[in-house]
N, C-alpha and C positions, 0 to 999 in steps of 0.2 A: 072511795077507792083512791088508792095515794098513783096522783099521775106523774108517769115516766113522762124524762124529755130523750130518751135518747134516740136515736135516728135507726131506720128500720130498712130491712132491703127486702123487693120480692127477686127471687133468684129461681134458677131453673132452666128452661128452654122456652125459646120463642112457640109462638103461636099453640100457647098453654092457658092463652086467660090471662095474662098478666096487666093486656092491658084492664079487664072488664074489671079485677084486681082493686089497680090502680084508682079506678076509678070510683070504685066505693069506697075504698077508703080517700080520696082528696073530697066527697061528699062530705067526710066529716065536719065539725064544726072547727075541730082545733087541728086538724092534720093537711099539710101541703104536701101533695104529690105529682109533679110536675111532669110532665112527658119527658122521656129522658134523652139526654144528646149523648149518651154511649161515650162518655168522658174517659173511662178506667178503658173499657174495650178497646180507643180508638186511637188512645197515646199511649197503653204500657209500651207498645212495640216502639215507640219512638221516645219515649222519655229520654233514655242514654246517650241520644245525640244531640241535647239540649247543654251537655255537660256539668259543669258543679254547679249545682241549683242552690247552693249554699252563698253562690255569686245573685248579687243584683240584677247582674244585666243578665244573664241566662232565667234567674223568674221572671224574670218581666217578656222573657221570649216567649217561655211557655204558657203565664197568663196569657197574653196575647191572643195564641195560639188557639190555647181554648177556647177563648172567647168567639174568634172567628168561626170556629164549631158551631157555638151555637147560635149567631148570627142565619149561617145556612142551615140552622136544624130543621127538618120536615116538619117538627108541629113546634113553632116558636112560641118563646114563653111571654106572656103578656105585659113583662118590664125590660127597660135598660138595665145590662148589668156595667158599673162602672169597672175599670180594670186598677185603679187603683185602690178601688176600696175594697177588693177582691185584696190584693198584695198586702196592703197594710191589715186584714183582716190576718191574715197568714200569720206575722207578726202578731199581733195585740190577743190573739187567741194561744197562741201556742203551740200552732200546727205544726207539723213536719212539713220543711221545706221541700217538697216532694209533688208528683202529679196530686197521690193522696191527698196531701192538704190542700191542692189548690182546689180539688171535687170540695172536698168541705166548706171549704169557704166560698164557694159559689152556690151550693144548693143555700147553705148558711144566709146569703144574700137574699136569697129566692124569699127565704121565710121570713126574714124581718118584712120585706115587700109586700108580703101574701097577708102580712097581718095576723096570721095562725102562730100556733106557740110550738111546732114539732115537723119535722121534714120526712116526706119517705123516699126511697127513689128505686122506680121499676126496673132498673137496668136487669133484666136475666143474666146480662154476662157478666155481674160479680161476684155469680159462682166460683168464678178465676180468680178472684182477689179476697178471698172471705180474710184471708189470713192479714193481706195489710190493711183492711178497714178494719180487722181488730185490734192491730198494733196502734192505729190511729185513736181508736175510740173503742176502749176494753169491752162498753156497754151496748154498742150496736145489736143491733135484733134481724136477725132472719127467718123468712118466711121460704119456703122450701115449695115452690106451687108445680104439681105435679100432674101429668095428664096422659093419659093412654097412647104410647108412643104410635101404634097403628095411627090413629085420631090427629095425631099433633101432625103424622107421613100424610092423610089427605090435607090438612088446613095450610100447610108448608106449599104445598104444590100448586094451588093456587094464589100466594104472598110471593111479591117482587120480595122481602125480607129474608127470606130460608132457604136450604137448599132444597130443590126437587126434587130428585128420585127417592122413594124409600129406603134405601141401601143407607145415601147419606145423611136422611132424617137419622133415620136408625142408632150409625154411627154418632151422629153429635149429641143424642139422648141419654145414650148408653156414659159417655165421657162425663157428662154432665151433672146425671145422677147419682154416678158413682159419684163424684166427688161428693153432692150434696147429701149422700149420705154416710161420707167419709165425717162430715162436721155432724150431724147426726147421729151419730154412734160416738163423738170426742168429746172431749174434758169439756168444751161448748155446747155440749147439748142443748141446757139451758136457755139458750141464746137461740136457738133452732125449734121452729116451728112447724109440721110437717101438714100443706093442704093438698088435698085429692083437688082437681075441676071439678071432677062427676060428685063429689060430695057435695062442693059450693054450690054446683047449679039444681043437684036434685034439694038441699039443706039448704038454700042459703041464710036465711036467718039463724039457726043453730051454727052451722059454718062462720059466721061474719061475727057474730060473739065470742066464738070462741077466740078468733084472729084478735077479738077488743081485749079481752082478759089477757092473751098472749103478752099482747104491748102494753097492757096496764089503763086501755081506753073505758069511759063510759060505750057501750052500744048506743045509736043513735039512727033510729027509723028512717032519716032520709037518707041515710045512706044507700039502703036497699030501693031507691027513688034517684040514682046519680043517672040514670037514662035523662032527666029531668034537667041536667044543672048543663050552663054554657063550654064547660068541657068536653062532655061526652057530645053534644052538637057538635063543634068543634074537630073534634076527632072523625066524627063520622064524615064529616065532609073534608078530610082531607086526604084519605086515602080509600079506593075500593077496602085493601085489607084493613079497615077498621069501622065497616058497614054496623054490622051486628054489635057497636059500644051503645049505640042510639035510641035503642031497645033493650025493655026489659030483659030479665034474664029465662032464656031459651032451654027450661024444666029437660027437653028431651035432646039436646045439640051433644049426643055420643054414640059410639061404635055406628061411626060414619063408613069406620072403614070397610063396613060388610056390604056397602054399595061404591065406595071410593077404591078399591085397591082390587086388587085381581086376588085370587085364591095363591097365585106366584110372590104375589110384592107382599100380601099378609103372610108368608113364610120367609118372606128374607126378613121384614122386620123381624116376627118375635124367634130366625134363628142369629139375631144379632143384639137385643135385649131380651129375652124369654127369662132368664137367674132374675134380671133387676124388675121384669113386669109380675111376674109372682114375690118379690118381696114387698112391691107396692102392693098387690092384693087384682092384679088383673090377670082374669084367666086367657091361659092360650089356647086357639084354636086348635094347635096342631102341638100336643105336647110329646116333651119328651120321650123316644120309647115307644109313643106312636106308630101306625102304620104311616102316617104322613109325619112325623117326626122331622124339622126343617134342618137342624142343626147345619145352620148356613154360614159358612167362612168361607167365603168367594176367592177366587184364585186371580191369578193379576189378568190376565185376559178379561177377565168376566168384569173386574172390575175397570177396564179400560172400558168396556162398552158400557159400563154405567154413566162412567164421564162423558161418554158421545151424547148418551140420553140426556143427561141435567145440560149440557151446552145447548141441546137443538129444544129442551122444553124453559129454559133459560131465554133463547132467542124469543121462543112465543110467546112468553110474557112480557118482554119487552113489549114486541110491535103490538100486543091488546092491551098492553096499558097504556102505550103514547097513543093511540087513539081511543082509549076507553077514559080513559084517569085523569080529567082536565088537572088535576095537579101535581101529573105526575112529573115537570119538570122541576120540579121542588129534591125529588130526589136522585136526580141527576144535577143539579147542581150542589149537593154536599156529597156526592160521588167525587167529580170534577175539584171538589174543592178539595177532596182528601190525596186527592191520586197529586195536585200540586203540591200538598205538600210532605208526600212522603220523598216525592222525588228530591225536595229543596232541606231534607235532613238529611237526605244518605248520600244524596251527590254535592251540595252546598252547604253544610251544617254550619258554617260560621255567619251565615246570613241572620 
């Protein structure tokens, strides 16, 4: 099999599997898949106040920048990245002077480091960015990882990472998928790979080949053995929300929600993705037409008291996590680190 080098993304929504994902494929022999510091996510919204990036001194702001990311990233990565070997890599490669390039040139890093010959990167939120990581790199490959948006509304509610109510699971699912199936149905198709959870966890061996064939990999049995390797340890112990990486993979971990969600919050989900959970191939409980038919578009009232709920179930995760989650100042300190420095682009941007 003639092996691809080019760089691959799993995309989608949180608390879908992306890390479990991740983690079988960085098992591979030749593929680095790094825990991700949410690079694209966490500076499109600030890139602009870095100003002409085509300047010296504004790259070097931004490298920087990123780099201090992932200094306080929650699961740090097991090298020093140099910053300017980062910058001169921008250069001697050919990148676009941009956030873009400088994400490639630091994963790029990652892999010379890793020793492996090919990079992936789980970020879910480059479902936002499909189109400039295609501009960067024509041959980029996506992985489209999809999961029972009920299922994703209970695993959210317990992660300090997601929103909590169903309402706004819901909604960020629906935005999400749409998009990913907007490249899914485009002139990229090609480029798009479409995985179910419930297929990977009831198939995974059938699933995890087919994902090898996608990218152009040999299949490699310890992959389905990455519970095994120093990462998924790793991961397990550093956050509550990454208990279940540590462990095989969990044949029956679906339709949670018929014990996790009320017969109410299973109708605001699928009346807020029902079109896009029947194009994935999941049936609803309460279909269209129905005598319980949800067809739910909540009104601003209804949705103010949603926001009351995710603040006071928001607060409860906090206070059980700072005293359940010895590491959980890890992610309050790249809170803290982010909130300085949005403040020091949009009120000081010449710093």
């Amino acid at each position: 099999m003639e092996r691809d080098t080019a760089p691959f993304f799993i995309i989608g929504t949180e608390r879908s599997g992306s890390n479990l994902l991740r983690l079988i494929l960085n098992a591979h022999s030749g593929l680095a898949v790094p825990h991700p510091p949410h690079v694209l996510h966490f500076f499109s919204p600030l890139e602009a106040s870095y100003g002409d990036l085509q300047q010296p001194a504004a790259l070097r702001r931004l490298v920087a920048d990123v780099l201090g990311l992932l200094r306080v990233h929650i699961h740090p990565w097991e090298m020093a990245i140099d910053q300017e070997r980062i910058t001169q890599r921008i250069h001697d490669a050919g990148l676009p002077r941009s956030l873009v390039g400088i994400f490639f040139s630091l994963y790029d890093e990652y892999l010379r480091q890793s020793g492996k010959r090919r990079w992936g990167c789980k970020s879910t939120f480059v479902i936002h960015h499909v189109e400039a990581v295609l501009t960067a790199c024509p041959t980029a490959k996506f992985i489209l990882l999809v999961r029972d948006p009920r299922d994703v509304a209970v695993s959210s509610r317990r992660s300090i990472f997601s929103p909590f109510h169903p309402y706004f699971t819901a909604e960020l699912w629906r935005r999400q998928q749409r998009e990913g199936l907007r490249w899914l149905e485009s002139s990229h198709a090609d480029h798009c790979h479409l995985l179910r959870y419930e297929d990977l966890i009831e198939q995974p061996e059938a699933q995890v080949r087919a994902v090898c064939r996608f990218l152009g990999e040999e299949y490699e049995p310890a992959m389905l053995e990455y519970y095994q390797t120093s990462s998924a340890q790793k991961s397990r112990g550093l956050s509550a929300s990454w208990q279940n990486v540590g462990q095989p993979i969990q044949r029956g971990n679906r339709n949670k929600f018929r014990q996790g969600l009320s017969r109410h919050e299973i109708k605001i989900v699928e009346g807020v993705t029902g079109d896009l959970m029947e194009r994935f191939g999941y049936p609803l409980e309460y279909p269209p037409g129905g005598e319980d038919s949800p067809l739910f578009r909540p009104s601003g009232p209804r949705v103010f008291w949603f926001t009351v709920q995710e603040w006071c179930w928001w607060l409860a995760m906090e206070w059980r996590s700072l005293w359940r989650d010895k590491n959980y100042w890890l992610h309050w300190r790249r809170r803290l680190f982010l909130l300085r420095l949005r403040f020091q682009r949009r009120c000081l941007p010449s710093l």
